[in-house]
ZATOR-960491 format. One record per atom (N, C-alpha, C): x, y, z; atom name; residue in one letter. Coordinates in pm, whole numbers, plus 50000, padded with zeros to 5 digits. Atoms other than C-alpha are relative to their C-alpha. Last residue first. Example, Ala and Ser with C-alpha at 12.3 -4.5 7.8 and 13.67 -1.06 7.14 Angstrom:
2
  east north    up guti ketor
 49918 49881 49994    N     S
 51367 49894 50714   CA     S
 49923 50109 50073    C     S
 50089 49881 50000    N     A
 51230 49550 50780   CA     A
 50090 50120 50000    C     A
//
This chain:
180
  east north    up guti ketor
 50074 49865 49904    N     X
 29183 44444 19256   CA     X
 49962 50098 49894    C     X
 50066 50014 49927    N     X
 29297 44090 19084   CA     X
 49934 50133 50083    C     X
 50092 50076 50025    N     X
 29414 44148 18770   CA     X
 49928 49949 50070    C     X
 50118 50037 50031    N     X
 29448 44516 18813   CA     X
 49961 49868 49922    C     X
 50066 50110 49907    N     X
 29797 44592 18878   CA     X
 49845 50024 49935    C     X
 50140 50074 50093    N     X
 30064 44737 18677   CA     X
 49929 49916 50088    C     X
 50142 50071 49919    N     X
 30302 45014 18895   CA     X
 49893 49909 49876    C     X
 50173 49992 50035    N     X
 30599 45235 18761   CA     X
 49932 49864 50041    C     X
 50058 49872 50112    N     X
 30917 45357 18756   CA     X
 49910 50010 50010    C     X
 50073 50062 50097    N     X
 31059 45186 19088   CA     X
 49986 50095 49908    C     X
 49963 50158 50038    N     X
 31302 45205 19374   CA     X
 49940 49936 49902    C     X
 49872 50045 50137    N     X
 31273 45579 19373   CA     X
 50056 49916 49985    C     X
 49877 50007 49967    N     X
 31087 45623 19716   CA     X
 50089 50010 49920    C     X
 49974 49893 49927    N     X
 30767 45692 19562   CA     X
 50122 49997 50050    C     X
 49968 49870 50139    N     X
 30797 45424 19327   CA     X
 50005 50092 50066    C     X
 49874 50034 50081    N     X
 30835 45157 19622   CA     X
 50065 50135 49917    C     X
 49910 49963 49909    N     X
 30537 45351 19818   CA     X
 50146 49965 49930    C     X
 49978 49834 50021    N     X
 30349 45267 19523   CA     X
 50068 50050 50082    C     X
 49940 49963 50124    N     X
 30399 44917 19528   CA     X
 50024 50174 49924    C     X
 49911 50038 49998    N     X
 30341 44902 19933   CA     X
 50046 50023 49835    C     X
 49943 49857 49961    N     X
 30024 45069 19881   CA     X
 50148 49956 50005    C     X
 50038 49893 50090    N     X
 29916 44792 19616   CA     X
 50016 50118 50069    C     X
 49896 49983 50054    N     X
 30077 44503 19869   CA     X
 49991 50121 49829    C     X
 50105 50051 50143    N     X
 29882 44543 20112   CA     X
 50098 50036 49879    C     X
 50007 50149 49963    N     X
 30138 44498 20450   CA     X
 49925 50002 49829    C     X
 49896 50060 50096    N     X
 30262 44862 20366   CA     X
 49971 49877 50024    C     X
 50004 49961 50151    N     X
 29895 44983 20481   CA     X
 50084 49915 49923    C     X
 50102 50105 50074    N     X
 29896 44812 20845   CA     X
 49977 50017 49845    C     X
 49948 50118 49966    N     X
 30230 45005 20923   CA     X
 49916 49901 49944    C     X
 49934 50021 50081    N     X
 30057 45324 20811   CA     X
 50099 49846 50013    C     X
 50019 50022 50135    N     X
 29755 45219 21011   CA     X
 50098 50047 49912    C     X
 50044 50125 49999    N     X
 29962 45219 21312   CA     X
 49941 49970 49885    C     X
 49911 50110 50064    N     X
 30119 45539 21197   CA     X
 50030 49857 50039    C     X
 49875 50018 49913    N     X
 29825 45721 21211   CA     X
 50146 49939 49955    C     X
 49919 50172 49910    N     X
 29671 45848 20991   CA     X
 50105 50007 50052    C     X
 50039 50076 49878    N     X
 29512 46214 21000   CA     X
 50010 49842 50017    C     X
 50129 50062 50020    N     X
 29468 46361 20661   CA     X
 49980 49968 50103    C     X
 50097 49889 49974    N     X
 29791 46588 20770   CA     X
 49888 49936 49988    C     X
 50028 49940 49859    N     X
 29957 46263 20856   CA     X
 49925 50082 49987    C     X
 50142 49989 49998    N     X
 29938 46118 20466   CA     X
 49965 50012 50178    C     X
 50091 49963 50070    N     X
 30276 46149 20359   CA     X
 49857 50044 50045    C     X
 50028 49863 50057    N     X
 30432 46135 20651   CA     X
 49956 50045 49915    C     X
 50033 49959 49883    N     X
 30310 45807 20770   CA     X
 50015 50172 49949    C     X
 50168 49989 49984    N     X
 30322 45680 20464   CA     X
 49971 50069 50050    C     X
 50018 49940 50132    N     X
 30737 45736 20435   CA     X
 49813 50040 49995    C     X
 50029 49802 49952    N     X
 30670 45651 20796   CA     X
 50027 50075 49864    C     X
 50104 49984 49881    N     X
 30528 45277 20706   CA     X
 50032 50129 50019    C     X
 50092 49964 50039    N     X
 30798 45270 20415   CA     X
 49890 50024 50066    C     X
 49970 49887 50084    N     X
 31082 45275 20638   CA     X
 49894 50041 49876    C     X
 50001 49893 49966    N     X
 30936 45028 20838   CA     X
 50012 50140 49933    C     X
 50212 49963 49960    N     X
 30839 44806 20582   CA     X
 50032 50125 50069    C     X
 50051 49875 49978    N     X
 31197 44782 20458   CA     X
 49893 50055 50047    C     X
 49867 49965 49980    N     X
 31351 44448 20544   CA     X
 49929 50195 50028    C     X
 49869 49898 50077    N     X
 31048 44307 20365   CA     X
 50102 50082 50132    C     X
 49873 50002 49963    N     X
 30903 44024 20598   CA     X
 50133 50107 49966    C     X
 49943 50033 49934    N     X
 30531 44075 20571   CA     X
 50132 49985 50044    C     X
 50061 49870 49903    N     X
 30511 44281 20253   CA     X
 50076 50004 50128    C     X
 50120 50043 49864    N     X
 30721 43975 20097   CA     X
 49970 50100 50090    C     X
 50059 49945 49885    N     X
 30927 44140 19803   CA     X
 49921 49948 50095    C     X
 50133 50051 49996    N     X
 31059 43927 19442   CA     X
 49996 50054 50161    C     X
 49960 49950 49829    N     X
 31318 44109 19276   CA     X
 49862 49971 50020    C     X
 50102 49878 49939    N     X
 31274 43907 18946   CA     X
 50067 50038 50143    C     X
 49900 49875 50017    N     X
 31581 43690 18773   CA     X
 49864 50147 50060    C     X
 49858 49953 49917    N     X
 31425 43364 18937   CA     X
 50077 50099 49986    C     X
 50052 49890 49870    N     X
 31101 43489 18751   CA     X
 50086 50000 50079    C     X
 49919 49820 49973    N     X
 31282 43377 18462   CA     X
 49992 50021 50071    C     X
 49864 50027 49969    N     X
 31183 42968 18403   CA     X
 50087 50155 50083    C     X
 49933 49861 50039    N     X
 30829 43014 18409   CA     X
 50129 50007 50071    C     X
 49904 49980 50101    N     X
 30714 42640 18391   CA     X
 50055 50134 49964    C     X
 50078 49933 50158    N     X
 30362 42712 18525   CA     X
 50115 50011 49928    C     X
 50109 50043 50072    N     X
 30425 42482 18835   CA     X
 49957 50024 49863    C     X
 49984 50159 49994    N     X
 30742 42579 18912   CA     X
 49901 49923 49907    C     X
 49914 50013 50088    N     X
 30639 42965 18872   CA     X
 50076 49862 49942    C     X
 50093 49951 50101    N     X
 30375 42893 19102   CA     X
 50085 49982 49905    C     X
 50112 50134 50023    N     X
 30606 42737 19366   CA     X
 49916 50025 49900    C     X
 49883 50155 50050    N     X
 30881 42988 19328   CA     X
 49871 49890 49951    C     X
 49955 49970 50152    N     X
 30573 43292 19359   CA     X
 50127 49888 49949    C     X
 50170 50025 50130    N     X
 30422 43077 19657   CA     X
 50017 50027 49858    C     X
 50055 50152 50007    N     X
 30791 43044 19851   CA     X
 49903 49956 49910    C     X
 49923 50074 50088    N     X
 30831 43429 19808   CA     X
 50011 49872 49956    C     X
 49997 50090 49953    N     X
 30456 43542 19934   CA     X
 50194 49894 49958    C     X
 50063 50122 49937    N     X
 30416 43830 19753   CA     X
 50054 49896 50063    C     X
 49980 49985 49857    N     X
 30545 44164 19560   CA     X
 49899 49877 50015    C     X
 50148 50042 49963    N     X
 30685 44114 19224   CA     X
 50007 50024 50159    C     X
 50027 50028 49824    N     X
 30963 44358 19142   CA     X
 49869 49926 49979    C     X
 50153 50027 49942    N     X
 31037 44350 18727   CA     X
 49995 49971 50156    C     X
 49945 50064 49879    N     X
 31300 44471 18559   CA     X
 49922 49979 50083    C     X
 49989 49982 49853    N     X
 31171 44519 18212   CA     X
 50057 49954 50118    C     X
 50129 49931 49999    N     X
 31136 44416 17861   CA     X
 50063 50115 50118    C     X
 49917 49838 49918    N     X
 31462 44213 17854   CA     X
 49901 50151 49984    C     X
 49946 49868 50134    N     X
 31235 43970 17617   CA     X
 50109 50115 50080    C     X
 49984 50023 50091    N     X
 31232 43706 17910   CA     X
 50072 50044 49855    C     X
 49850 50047 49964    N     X
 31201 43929 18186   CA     X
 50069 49934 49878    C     X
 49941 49837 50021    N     X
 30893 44064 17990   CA     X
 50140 49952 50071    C     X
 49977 50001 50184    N     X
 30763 43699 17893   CA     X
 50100 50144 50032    C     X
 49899 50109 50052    N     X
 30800 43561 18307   CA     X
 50053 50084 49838    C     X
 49919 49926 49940    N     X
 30608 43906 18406   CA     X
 50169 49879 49959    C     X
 49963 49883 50088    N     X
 30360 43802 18189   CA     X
 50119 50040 50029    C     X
 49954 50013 50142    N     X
 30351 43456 18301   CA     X
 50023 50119 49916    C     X
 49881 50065 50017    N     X
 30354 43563 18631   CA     X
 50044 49965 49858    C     X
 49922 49956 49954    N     X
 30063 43825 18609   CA     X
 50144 49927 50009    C     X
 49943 49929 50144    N     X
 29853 43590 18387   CA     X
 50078 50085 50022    C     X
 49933 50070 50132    N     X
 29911 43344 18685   CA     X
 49988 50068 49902    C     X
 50110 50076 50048    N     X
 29811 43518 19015   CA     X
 50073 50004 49842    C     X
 50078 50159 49970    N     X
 30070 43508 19309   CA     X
 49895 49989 49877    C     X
 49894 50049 50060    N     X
 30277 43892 19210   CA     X
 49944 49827 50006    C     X
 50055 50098 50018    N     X
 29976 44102 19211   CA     X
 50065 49905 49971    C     X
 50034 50021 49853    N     X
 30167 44376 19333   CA     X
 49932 49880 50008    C     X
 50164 50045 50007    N     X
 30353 44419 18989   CA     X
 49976 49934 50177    C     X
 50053 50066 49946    N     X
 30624 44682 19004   CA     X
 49890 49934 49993    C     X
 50149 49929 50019    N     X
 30814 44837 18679   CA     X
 49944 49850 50176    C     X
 50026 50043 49883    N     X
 31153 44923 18683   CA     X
 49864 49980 50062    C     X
 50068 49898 49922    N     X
 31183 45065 18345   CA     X
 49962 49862 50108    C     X
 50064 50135 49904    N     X
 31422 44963 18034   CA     X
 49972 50082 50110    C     X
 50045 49963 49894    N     X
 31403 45218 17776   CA     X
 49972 49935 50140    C     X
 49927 49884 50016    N     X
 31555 45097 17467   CA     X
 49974 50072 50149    C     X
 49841 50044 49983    N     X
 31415 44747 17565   CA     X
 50078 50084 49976    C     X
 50007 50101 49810    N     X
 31035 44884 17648   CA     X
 50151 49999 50024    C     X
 49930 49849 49967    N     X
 31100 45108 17257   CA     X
 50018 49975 50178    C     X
 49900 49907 50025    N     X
 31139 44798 17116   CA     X
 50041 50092 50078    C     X
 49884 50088 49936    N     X
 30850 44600 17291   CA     X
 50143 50074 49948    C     X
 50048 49985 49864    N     X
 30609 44885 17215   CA     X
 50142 49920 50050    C     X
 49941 49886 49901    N     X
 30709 44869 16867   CA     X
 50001 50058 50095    C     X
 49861 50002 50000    N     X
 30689 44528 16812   CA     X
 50042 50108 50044    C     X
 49903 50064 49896    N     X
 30353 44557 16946   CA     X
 50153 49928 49982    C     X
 50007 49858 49869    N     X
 30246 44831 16691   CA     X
 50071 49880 50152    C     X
 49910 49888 50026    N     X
 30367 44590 16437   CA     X
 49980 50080 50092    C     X
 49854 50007 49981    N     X
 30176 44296 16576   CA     X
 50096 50094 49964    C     X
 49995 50035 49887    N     X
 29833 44481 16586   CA     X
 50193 49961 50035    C     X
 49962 49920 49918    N     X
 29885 44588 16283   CA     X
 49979 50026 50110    C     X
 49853 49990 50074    N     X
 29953 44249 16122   CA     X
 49984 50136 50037    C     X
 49894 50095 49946    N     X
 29664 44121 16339   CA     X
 50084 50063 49944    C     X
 49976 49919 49854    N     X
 29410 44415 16226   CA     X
 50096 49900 50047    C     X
 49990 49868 49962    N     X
 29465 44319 15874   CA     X
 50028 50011 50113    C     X
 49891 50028 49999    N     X
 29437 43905 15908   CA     X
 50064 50176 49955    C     X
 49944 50031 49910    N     X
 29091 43969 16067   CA     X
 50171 49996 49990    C     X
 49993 49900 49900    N     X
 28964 44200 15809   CA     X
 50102 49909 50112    C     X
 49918 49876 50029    N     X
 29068 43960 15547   CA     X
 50048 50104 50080    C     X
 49846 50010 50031    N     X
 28997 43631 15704   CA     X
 50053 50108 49954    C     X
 49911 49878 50016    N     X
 28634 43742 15815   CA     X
 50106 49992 49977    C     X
 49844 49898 50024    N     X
 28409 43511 15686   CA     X
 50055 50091 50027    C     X
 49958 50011 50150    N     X
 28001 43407 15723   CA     X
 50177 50043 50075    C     X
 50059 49950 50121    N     X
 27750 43578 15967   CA     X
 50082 49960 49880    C     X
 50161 49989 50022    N     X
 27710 43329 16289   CA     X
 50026 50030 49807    C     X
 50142 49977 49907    N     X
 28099 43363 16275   CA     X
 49903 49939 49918    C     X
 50165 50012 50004    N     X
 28436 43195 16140   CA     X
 49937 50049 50036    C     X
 50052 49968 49901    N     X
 28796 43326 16167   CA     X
 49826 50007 49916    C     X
 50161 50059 50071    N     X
 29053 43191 15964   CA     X
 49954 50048 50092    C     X
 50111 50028 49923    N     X
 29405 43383 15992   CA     X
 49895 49943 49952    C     X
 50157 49968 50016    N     X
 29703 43356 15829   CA     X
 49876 49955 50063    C     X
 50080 50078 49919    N     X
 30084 43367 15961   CA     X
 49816 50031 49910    C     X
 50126 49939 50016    N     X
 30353 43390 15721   CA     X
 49879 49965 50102    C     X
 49986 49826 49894    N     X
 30696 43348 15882   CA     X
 49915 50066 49946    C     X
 49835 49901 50020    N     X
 30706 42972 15720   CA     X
 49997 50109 50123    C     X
 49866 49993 50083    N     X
 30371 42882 15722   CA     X
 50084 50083 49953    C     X
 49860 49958 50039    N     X
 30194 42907 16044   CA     X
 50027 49947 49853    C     X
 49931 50126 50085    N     X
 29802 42837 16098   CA     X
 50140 50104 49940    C     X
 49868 49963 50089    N     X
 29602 43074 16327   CA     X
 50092 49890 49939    C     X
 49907 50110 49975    N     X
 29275 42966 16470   CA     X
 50120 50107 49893    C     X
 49852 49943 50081    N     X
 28972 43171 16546   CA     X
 50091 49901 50021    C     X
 49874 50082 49954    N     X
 28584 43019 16650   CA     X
 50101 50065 49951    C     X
 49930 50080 50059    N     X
 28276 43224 16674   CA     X
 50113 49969 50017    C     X
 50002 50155 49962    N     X
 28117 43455 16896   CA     X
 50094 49985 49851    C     X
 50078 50000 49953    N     X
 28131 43855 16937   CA     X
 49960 49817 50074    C     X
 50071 50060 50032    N     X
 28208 43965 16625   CA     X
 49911 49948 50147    C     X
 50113 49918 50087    N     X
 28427 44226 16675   CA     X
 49923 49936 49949    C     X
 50101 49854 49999    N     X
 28499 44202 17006   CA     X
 49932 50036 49847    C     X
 50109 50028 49887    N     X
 28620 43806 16972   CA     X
 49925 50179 50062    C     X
 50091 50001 50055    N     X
 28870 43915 16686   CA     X
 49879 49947 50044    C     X
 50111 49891 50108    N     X
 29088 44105 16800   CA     X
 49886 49974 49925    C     X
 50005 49834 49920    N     X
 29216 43988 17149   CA     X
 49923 50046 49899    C     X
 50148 49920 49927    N     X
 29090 43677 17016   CA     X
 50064 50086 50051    C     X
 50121 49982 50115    N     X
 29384 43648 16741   CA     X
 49900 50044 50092    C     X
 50037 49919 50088    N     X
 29618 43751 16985   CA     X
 49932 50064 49940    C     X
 50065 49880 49921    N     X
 29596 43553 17229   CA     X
 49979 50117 49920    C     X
 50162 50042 49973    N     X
 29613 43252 16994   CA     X
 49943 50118 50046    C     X
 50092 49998 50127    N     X
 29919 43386 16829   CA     X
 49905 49996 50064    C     X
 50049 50162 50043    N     X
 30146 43391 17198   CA     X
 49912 50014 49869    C     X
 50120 50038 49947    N     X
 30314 43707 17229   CA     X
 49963 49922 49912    C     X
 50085 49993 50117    N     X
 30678 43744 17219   CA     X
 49857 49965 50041    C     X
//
């Protein structure tokens, strides 16, 4: 489920710009306050939240009707774990992180994300498969002219390595960009 707070500024820090948001529960009503510079928005703001959350129920619905093998390469930085913690969580997805295995335990430790032990978690360095993805590379991208020393040095990063996954048919799909 997604957290309220994030929520509220997802929507309501673009359309103003500054001021403060808070959400207050009663019951299984949620209502918004949201101050600016110019005065009140509780109406507009508690609108776009209630279709905000309906369209992300139905995202998460149709995720768990469809479950999808999805790789994150950015598997060491924290809104990536905790996300990847909420989607294991909800039975979202099956999630590959690729990194450091020891660092993603230890992170996950730290940030209380109980799930990630149900992730397939990859170390570039040690995977089992590198090779076999190094000439998967290798043939891919020979006519361009790499070698297959730099395909060897490629599957080490772990954003050719996540696509090489899906290329092979060990994945559906690829989310990266919180760090690259």
């Amino acid at each position: 489920m997604i957290h309220n707070h994030e929520v509220l500024s997802s929507i309501l820090s673009p359309a103003t710009g500054n001021g403060i948001g808070f959400i207050s529960k009663a019951g299984s009503f949620f209502a918004s306050i949201y101050f600016s510079g110019n005065g009140f928005l509780g109406n507009f703001a508690l609108t776009k939240y209630r279709k905000y959350m309906e369209l992300m129920k139905q995202i998460i619905q149709h995720a768990k009707q469809d479950k999808q093998r999805i790789v994150l390469p950015e598997g060491t930085e924290e809104r990536t774990l905790k996300a990847a913690d909420r989607a294991i969580a909800d039975e979202m997805a099956d999630i590959i992180l690729i990194g450091d295995h020891s660092e993603i335990e230890r992170l996950a430790d730290k940030w209380g994300l109980s799930n990630i032990k149900k992730a397939t978690i990859i170390d570039p360095v040690t995977n089992p498969d590198k090779e076999f993805y190094a000439d998967l590379l290798y043939n891919l991208r020979k006519g361009k002219g790499m070698t297959m020393e730099e395909a060897k040095e490629k599957v080490l990063d772990p954003l050719y390595l996540g696509c090489l996954i899906i290329k092979a048919g060990n994945a559906d799909g690829q989310l990266a960009g919180a760090m690259n």
